[in-house]
Backbone bond lengths (Angstrom), bond angles and torsions (degrees), N, CA, C in turn:
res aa  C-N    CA-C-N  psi(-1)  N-CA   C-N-CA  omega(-1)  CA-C   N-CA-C  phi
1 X - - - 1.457 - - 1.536 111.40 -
2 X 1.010 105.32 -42.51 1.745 117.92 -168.50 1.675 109.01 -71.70
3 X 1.530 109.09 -39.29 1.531 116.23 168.25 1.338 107.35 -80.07
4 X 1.476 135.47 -4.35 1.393 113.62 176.62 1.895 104.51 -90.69
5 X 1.401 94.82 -22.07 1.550 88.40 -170.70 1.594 114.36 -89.77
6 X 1.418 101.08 -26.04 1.603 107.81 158.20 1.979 104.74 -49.18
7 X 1.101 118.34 -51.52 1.407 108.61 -174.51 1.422 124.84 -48.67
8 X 1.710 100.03 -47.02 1.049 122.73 -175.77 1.971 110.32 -68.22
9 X 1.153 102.32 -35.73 1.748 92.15 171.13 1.370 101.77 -87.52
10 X 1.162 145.35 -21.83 0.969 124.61 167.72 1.902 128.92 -64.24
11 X 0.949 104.58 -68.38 1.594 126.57 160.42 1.460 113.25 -41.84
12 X 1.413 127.34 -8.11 1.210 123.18 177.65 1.662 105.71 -125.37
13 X 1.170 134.94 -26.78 1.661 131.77 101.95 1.148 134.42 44.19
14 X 1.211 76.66 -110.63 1.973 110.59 169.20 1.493 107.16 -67.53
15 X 1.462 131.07 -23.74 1.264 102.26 175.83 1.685 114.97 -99.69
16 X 1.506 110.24 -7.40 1.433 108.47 162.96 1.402 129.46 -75.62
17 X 1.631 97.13 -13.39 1.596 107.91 171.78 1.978 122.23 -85.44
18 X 1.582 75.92 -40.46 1.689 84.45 157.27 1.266 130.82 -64.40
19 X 1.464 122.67 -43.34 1.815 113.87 156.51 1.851 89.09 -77.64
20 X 0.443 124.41 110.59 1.281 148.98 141.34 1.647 127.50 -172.61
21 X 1.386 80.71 -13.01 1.628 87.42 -175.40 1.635 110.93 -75.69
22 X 1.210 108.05 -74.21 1.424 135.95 154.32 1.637 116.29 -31.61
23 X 1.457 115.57 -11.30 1.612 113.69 -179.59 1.830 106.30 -135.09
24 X 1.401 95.63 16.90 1.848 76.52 171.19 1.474 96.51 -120.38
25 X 1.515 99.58 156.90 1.973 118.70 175.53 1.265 103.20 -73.19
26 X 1.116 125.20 -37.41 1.519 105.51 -175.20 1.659 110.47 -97.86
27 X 1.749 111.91 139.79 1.037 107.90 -165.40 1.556 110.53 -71.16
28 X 1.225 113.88 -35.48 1.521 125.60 -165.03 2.024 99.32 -50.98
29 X 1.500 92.57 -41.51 1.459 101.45 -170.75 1.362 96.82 -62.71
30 X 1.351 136.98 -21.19 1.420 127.97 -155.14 1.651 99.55 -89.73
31 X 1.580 97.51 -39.58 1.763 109.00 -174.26 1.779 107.52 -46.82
32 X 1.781 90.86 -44.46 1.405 99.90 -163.49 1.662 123.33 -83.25
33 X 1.413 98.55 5.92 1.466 117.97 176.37 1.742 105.23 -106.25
34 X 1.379 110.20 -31.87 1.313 118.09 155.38 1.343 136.58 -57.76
35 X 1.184 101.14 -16.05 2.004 110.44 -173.04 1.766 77.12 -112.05
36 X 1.439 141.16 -34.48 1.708 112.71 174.85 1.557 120.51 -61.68
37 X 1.374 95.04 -26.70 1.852 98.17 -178.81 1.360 87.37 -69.79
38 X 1.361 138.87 -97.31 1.084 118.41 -129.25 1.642 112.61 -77.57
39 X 1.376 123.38 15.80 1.417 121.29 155.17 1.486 112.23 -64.72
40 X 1.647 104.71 -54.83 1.432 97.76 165.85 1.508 150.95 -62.28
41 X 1.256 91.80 -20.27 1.395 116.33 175.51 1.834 108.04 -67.97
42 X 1.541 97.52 -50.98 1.568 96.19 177.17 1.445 105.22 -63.34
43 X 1.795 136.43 -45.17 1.254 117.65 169.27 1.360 123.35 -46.43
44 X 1.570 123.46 -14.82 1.490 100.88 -172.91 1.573 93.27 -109.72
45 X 1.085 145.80 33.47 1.601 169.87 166.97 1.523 108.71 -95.71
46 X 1.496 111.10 -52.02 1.450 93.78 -170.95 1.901 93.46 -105.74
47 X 1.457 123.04 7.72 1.221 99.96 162.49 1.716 104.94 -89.75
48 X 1.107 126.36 -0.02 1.408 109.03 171.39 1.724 120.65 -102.00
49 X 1.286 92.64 11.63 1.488 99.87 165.70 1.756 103.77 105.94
50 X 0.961 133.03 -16.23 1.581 145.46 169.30 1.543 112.70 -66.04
51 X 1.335 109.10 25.56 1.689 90.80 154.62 1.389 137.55 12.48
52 X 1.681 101.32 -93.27 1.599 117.58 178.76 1.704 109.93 -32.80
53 X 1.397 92.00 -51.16 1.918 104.24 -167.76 1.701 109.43 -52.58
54 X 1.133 86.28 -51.41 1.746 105.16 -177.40 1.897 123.19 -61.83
55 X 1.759 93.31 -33.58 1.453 100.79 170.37 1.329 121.77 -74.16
56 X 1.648 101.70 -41.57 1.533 125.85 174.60 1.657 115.64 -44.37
57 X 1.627 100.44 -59.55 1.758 114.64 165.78 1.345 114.76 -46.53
58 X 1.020 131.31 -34.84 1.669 122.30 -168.41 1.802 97.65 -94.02
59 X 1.323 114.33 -71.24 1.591 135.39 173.68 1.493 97.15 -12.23
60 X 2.008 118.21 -72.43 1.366 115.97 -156.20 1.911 112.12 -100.84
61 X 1.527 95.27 -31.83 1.533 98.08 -169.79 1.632 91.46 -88.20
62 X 0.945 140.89 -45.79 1.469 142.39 -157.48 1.735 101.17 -89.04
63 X 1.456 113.74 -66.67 1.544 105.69 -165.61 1.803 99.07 -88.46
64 X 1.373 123.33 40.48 1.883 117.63 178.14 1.017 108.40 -154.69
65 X 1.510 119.50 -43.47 1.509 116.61 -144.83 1.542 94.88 -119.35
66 X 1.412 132.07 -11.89 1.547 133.06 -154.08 1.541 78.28 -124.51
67 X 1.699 126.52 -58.97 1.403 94.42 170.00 1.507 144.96 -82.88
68 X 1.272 98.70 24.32 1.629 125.41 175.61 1.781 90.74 -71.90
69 X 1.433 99.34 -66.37 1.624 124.78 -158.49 1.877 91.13 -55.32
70 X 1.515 148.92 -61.29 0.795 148.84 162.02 1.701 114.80 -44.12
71 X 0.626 130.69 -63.48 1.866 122.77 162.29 0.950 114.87 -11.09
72 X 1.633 114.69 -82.22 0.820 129.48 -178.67 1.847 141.66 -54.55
73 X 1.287 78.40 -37.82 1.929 102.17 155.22 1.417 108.44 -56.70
74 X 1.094 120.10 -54.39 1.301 131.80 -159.66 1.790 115.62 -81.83
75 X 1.313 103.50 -21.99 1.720 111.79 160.73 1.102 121.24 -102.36
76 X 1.449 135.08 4.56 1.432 127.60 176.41 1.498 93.55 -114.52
77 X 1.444 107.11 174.15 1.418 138.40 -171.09 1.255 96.37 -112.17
78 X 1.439 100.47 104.64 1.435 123.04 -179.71 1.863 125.70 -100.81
79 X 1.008 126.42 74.93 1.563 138.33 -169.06 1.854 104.84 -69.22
80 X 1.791 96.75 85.63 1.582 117.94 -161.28 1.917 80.82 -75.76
81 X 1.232 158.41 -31.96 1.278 122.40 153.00 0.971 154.45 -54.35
82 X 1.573 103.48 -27.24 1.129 96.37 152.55 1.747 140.02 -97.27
83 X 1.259 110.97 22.37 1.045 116.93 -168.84 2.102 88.88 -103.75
84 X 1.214 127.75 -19.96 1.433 138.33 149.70 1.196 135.01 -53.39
85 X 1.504 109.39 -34.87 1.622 113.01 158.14 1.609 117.90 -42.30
86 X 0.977 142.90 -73.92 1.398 160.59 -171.15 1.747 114.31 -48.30
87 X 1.708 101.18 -31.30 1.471 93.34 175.22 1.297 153.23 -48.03
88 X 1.428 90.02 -24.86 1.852 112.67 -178.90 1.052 100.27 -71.06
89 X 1.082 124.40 -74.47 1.715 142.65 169.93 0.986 110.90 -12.00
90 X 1.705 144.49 -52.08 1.156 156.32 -127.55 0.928 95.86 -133.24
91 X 1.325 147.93 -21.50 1.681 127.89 174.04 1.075 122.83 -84.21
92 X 1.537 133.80 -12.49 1.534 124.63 154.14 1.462 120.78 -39.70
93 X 1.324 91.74 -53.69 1.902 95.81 167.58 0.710 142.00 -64.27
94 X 1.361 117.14 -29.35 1.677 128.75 169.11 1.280 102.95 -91.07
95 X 1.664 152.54 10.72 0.804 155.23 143.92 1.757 121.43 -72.97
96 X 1.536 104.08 -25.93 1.180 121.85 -152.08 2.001 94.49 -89.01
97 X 1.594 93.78 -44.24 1.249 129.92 -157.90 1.738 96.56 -65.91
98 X 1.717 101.53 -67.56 1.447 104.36 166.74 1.599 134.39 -50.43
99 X 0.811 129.36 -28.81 1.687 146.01 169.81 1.399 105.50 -64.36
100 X 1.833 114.89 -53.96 1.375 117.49 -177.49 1.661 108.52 -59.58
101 X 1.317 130.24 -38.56 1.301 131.99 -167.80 1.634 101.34 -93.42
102 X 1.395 126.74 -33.02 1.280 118.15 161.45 1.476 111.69 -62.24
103 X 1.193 144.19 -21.45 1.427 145.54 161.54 1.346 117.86 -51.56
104 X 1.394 110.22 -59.96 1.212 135.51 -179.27 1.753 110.95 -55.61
105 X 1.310 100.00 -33.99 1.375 81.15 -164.97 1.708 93.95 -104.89
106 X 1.115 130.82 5.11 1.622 137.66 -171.90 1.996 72.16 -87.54
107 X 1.171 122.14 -62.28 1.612 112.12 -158.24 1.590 101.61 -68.33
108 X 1.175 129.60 -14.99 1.799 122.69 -170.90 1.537 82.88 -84.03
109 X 2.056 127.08 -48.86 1.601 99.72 -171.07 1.221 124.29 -70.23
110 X 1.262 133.23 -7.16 1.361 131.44 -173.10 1.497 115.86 -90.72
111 X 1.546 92.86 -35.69 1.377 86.70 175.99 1.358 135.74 -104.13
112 X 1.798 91.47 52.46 1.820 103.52 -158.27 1.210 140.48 53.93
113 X 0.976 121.04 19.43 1.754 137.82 -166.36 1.589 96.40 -63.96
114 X 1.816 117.79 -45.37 1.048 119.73 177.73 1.624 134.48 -109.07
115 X 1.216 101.62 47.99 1.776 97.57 -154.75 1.691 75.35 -123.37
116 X 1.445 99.38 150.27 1.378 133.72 -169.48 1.492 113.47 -52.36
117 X 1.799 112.78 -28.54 1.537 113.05 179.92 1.576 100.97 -81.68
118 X 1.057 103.15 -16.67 1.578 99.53 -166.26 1.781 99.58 -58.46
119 X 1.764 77.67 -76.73 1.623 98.66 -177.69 1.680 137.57 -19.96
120 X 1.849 91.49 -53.09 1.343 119.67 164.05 1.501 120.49 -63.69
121 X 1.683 127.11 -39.43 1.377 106.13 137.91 1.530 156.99 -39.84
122 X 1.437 95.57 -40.89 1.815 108.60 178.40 1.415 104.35 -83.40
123 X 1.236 119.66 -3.27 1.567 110.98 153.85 1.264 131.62 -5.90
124 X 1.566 137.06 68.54 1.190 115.19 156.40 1.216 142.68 -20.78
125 X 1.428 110.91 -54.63 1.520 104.67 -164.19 1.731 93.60 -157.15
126 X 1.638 121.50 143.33 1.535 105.88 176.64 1.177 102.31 -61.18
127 X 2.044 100.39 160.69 1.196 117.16 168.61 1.066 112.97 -97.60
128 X 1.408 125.16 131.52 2.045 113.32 -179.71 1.167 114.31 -80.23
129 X 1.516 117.94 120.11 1.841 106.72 159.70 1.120 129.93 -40.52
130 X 1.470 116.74 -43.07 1.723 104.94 -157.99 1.789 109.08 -91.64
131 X 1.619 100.46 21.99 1.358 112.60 -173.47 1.497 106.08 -114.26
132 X 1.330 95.82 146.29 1.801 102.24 178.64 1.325 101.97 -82.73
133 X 1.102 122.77 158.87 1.656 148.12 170.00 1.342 96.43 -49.69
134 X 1.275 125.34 -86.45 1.362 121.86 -164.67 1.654 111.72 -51.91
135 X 0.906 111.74 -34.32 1.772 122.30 -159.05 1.603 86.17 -82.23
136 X 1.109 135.13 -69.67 1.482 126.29 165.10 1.714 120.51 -12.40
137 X 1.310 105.56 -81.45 1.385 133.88 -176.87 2.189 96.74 -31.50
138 X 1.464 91.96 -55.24 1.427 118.69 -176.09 1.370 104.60 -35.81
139 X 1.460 106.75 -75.82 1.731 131.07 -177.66 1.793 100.96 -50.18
140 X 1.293 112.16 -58.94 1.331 106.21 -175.14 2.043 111.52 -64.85
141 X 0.672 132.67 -50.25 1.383 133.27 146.49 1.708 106.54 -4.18
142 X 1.216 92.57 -108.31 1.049 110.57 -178.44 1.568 131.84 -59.01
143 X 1.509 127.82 16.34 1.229 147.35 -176.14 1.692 98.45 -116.77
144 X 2.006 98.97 -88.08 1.481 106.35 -160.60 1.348 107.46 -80.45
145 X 1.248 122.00 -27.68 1.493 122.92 172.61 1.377 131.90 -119.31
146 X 1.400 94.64 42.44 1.305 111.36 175.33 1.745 119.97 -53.02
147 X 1.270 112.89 -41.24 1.532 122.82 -171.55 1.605 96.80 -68.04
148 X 1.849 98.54 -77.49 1.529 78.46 179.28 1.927 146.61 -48.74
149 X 1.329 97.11 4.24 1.374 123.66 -163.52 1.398 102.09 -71.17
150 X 1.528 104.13 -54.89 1.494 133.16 -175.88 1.486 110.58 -83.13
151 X 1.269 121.65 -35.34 1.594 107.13 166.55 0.994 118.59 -62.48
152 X 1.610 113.33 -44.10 1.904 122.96 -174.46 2.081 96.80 -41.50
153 X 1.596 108.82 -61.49 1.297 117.11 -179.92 1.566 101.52 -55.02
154 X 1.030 139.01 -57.92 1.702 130.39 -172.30 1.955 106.50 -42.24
155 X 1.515 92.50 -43.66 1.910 103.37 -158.47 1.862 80.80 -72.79
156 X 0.801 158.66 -41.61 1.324 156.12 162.96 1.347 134.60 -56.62
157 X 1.373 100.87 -38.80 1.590 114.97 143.60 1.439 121.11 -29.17
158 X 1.609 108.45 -67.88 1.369 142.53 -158.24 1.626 93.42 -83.10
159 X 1.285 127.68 -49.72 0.965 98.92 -166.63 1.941 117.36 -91.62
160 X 1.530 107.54 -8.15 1.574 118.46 137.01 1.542 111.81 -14.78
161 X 1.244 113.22 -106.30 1.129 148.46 150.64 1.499 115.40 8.63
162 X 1.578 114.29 -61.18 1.493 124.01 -173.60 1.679 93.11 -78.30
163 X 1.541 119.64 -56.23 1.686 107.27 -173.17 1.827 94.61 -45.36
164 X 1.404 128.33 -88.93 1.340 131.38 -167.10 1.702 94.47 -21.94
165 X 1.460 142.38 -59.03 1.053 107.93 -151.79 1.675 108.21 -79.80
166 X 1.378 130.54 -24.73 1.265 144.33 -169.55 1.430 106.03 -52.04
167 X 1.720 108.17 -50.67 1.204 111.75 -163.40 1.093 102.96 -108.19
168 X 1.643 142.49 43.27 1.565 143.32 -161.40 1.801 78.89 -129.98
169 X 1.564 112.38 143.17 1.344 127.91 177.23 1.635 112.12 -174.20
170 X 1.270 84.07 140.19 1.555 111.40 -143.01 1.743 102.86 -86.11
171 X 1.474 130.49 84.09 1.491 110.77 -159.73 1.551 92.02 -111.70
172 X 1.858 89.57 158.95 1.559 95.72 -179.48 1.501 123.60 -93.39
173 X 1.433 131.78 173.77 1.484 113.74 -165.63 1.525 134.68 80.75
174 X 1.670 97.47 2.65 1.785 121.45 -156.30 1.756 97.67 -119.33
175 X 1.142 116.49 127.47 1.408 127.02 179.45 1.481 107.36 -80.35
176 X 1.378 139.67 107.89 1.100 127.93 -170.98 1.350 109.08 -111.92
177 X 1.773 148.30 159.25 1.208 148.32 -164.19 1.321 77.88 -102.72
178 X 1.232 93.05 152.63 2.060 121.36 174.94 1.425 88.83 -141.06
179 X 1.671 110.65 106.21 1.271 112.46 168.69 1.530 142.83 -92.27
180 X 1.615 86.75 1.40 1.491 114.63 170.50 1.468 106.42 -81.78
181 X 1.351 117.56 -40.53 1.331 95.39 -177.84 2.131 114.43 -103.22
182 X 1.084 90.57 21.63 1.501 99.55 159.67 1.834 112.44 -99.47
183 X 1.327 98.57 -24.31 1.452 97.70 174.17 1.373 104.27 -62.31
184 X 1.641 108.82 -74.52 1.341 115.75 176.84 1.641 159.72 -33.36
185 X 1.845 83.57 -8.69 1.113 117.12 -151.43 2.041 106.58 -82.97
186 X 0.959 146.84 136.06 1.196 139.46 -136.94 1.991 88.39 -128.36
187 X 1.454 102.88 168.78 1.329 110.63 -170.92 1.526 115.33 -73.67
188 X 1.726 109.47 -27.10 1.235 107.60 -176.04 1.584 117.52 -92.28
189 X 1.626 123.96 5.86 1.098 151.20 164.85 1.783 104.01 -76.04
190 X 1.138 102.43 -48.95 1.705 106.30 -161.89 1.706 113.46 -91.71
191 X 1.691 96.01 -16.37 1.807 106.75 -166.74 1.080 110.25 -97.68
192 X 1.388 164.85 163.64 1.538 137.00 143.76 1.858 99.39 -138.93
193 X 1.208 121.90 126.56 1.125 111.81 -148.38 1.804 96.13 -107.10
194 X 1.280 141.31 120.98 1.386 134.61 176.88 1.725 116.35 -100.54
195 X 1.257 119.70 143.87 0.999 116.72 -176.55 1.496 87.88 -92.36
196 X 1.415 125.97 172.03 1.438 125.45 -177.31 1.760 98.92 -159.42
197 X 1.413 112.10 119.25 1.263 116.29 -166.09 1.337 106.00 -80.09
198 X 1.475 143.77 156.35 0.907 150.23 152.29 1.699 123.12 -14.24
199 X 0.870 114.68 106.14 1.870 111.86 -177.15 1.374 133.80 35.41
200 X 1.697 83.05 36.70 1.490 123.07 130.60 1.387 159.06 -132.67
201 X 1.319 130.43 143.50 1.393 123.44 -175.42 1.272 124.66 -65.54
202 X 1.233 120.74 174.43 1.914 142.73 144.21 1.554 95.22 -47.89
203 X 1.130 98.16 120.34 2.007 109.41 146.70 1.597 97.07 -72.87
């Protein structure tokens, strides 16, 4: 009883936070209706037994990427009229857009797409009882998909790497550290020792 009604505030939640996103003028308000969905979203993650998913949701989308999205709102100069012009325009499509995926998913429930025999068929691989969710997930990681594990991290690496160089620019008038030659740099380079006469200064 107690997990069905947890679902139910959750799942009803998340979808008032989700139109909310998509229906308020101010963006900040949208961020902050955006970080309630996926709080809720991770509650209905670890009530279905998905742990990892649910920790993952808060950890990267909630505590990185949603307060990335608020930062950034919050230091630029944001001209909320004109960011209102465009709305009219744009809701045929997002009207068009929503209906198509409400279609879609009225035809996946009917036609079992989501019912428990299904699921339990497309089984990849058993799940162990006497194993935790995360600790599972862990082993399989790092066992059968170990390779792709480490490329996923390389393509992230790389694409690290490519933003820093895109947006790296070289201006003049700018004091830059050279850490090679601070390495290199020797004691009698860095020390300079003055004798200083009696009740008097440095020129």
């Amino acid at each position: 009883m107690f997990p069905d009604l947890m679902f139910y505030v959750f799942a009803s939640v998340m979808l008032i936070a989700a139109l909310g996103v998509v229906t308020a003028k101010n963006p900040i308000f949208s961020v902050l209706f955006l970080i309630l969905t996926f709080l809720n979203c991770s509650g209905l993650f670890i009530l279905m037994g998905a742990e990892f998913l649910g920790l993952m949701l808060v950890l990267v989308y909630v505590g990185a990427i949603a307060v990335m999205f608020l930062f950034v709102l919050m230091t630029i100069d944001i001209d909320f009229a004109m960011l209102k012009e465009g709305y009219a325009s744009y809701m045929p499509v997002g009207v068009l857009t929503g209906v198509v995926l409400l279609v879609e998913l009225i035809l996946a429930v009917k036609s079992g797409l989501f019912s428990s025999d299904h699921l339990i068929t497309q089984t990849a691989m058993p799940i162990p009882t006497d194993t935790q969710n995360i600790t599972a997930i862990g082993q399989v990681l790092f066992t059968d998909y170990l390779a792709p594990f480490q490329l996923a991290g390389m393509v992230l690496l790389v694409a690290m790497i490519g933003a820093i160089v895109l947006t790296f620019r070289r201006r003049e008038g700018v004091k830059r550290q050279n850490i090679t030659e601070q390495v290199l740099r020797t004691r009698k380079e860095a020390v300079e020792l003055k004798k200083v006469k009696s009740g008097q200064g440095l020129v």
